[in-house]
N, C-alpha and C positions, 0 to 999 in steps of 0.2 A: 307560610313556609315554602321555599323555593328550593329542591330540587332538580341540580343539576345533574345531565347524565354524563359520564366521563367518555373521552372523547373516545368517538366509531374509530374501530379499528381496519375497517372494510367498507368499502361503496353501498354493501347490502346493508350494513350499520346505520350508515348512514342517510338512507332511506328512509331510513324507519324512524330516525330521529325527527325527521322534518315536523317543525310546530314544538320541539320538546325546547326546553332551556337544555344547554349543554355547557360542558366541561373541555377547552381547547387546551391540550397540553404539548410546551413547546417540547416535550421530548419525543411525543409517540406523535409530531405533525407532521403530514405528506402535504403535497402539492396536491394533489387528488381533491386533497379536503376544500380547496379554496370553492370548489365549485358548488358543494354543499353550507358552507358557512351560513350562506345567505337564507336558505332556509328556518335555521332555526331561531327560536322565539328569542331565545336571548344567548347570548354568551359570557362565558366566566372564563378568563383566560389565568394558566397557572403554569406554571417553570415545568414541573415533570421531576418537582424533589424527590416523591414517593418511589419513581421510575431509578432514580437517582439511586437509592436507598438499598432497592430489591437487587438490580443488577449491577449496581455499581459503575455504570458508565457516567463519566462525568460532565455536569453541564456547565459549558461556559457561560460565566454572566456578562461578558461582554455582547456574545453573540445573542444571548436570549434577552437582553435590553433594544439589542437593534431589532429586534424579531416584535417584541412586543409591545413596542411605539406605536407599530400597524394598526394598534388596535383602539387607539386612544379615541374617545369617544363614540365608538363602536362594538366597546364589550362595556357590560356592566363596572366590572371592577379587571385590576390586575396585580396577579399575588406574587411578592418577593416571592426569590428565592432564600427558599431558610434550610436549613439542615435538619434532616431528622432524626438522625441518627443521637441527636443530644449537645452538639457543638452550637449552644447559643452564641459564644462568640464570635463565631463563624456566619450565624445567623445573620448577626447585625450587623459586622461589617458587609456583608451580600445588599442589607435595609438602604444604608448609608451609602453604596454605591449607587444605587437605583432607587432615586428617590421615588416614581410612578406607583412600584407595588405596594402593595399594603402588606404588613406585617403578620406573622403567624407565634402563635403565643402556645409552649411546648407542656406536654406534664413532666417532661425532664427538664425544663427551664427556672431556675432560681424565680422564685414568688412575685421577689420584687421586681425583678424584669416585666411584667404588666404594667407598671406604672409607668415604668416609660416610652414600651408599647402604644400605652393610649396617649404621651402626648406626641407623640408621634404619627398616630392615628388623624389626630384631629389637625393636623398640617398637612393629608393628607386627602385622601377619597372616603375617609369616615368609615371602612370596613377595616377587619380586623380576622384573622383566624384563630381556629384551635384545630392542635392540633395532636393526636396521640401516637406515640411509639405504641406499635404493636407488639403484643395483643392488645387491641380495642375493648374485650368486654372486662364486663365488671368495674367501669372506672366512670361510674356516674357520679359519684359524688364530688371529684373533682371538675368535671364540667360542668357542675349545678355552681360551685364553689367560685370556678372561673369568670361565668356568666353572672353572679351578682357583683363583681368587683367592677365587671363593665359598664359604664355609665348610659343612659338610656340613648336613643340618638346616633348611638352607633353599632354598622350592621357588623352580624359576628356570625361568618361561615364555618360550618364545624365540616372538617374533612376527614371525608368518609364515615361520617359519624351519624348515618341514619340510622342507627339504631336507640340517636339520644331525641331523637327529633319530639320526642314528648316534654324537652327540656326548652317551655316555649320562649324562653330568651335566644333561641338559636332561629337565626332568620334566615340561614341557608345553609344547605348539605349539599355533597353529590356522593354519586352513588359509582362505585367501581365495577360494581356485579353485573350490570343489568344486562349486557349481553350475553357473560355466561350465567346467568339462570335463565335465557332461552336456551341453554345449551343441555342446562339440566332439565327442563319441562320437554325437549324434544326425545331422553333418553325416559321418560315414565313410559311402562307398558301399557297405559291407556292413550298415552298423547302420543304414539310412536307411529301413525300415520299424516301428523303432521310434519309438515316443511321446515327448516329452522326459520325462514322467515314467518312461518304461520305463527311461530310460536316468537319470536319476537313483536309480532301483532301481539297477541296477548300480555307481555309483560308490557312495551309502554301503554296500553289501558290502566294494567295496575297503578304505575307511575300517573297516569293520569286524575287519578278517583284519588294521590294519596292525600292531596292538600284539601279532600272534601271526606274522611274519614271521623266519626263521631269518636269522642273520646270523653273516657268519664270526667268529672270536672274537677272530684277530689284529685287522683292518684295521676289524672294527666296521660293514662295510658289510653291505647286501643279498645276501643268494646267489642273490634272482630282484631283478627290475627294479620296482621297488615304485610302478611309474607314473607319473601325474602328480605334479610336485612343485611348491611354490609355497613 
């Protein structure tokens, strides 16, 4: 399981990322960032749909196709622009523009739309998303659902979906939270003389120990409390 962190939003962010895999999003990118790129373990590059979603600011696919050619053979994967507000149509014609990114597979998406996700998939980088309108909880069944129709062979990033990360068909998450729960660990009244960077030391540890955490074998869950989830 590969846990990406979603992209620093600050130089001290980015600091702290160094060595981590990370999450590069063409909406929230500065020029700042280029200097830290190089640091991190791996990169996963993605449009900034969710940013897209939350504020409504619009991404051009023109300009986030020239922006993410940059990255060809230099980021792991790179992920259409899809919609998430529920406009699969809109999705795939965004797919079909930009043939590079790989496709994102919605729970507001008609069923059958996976199938030809995957052959589409497999003309492409072999990854594939999932991906949930929020609220995210309580919707494991359908990504347990999603994840067996996917054929073995092909990787399947669930965004923002570490909380399903027990659903061991899912080969990569990232994680939106992680610099604000240093935000939250800096306001406990015991942690309240450390630094927010002290305290971002501490959460990538946790990130660190997540892909060596024991879990039971039946239920697939945690056998300790694997902390914040997003």
């Amino acid at each position: 399981m590969i846990v990406y962190l979603a992209s620093p939003n600050t130089q001290q962010q980015a600091e702290h990322a160094c060595g981590m895999p990370v999450l590069l999003s063409y909406a929230c990118y500065s020029d700042w960032q280029d200097r830290y790129q190089q640091t991190y373990r791996r990169i996963l590059i993605d449009s900034g749909a969710y940013s897209e979603f939350t504020t409504g600011t619009k991404i051009d696919p023109v300009a986030y196709a020239g922006w993410a050619e940059r990255w060809i053979g230099h980021a792991d994967a790179i992920a259409g622009l899809d919609d998430i507000a529920g406009d699969w149509r809109k999705s795939m014609a965004n797919y079909e523009r930009f043939p590079l990114g790989f496709p994102t597979f919605h729970d507001t998406d008609p069923p059958e739309l996976l199938d030809d996700l995957i052959s589409m998939v497999r003309e492409r980088s072999g990854w594939i998303g999932l991906g949930l309108k929020p609220p995210r909880e309580g919707k494991e069944r359908w990504v347990r659902e999603a994840c067996a129709r996917i054929p073995e062979g092909i990787h399947v990033h669930g965004w923002a979906l570490r909380r399903y990360t027990h659903v061991r068909r899912l080969d990569s998450v990232d994680s939106t939270n992680w610099w604000r729960d240093a935000m939250k660990l800096r306001t406990a009244p015991d942690l309240a003389h450390l630094t927010y960077g002290e305290c971002l030391e501490i959460v990538i540890k946790r990130y660190q120990r997540w892909t060596r955490t024991i879990r039971n074998a039946k239920t697939e869950e945690p056998l300790f409390d694997a902390y914040l989830c997003d």
